[in-house]
Residue, then its C-alpha position, 0 to 999 in steps of 0.5 A: x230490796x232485793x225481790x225473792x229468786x223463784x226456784x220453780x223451773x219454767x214449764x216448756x209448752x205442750x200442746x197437742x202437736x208436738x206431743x204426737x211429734x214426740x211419740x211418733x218419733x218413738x213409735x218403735x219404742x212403743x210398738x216393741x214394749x206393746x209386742x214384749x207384753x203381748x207376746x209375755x201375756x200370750x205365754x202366761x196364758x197358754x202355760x198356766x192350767x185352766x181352772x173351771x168350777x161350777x157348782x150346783x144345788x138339786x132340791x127334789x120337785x114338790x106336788x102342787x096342793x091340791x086345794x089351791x090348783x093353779x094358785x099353789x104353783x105360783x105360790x111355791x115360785x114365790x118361795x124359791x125366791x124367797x129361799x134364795x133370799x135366805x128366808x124360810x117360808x114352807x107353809x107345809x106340816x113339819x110332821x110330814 
């Protein structure tokens, strides 16, 4: 019987040596593609118009109460943080 015929192509050996052989030897090749693209980005980037935006959100300062002294300007910390986190924690009178 005739043993099958393998189709797969030999792979060639690569090892580190000549892998730095073949890009040394076309090393011009790579330094002018890194120049073109450089050089491309570096317009890109000078031509094209900046956009900047910022935003901010200004809350009016609230008067410590008085009762708590020290304790309601660490608790009213605590609710800023809270804000952010999208939790409502006012304990002041709605009707004021």
């Amino acid at each position: 019987m005739n043993a099958p015929v393998s189709s797969v192509m030999p792979v060639p050996d690569l090892d580190l040596r000549s892998l730095s052989l073949l890009l040394w030897a076309r090393c011009w090749w790579l330094m002018a593609a890194m120049f073109l693209f450089a050089g491309v980005f570096a317009v890109v980037a000078l031509l094209t118009e900046p956009a900047f935006r910022a935003t901010s959100v200004l809350a009016p300062a609230r008067a410590a109460k008085a009762g708590l002294g020290g304790l309601g300007s660490t608790l009213s910390e605590f609710g800023g943080l809270a804000s952010l986190a999208g939790l409502h924690l006012d304990s002041s009178d709605s009707s004021t």
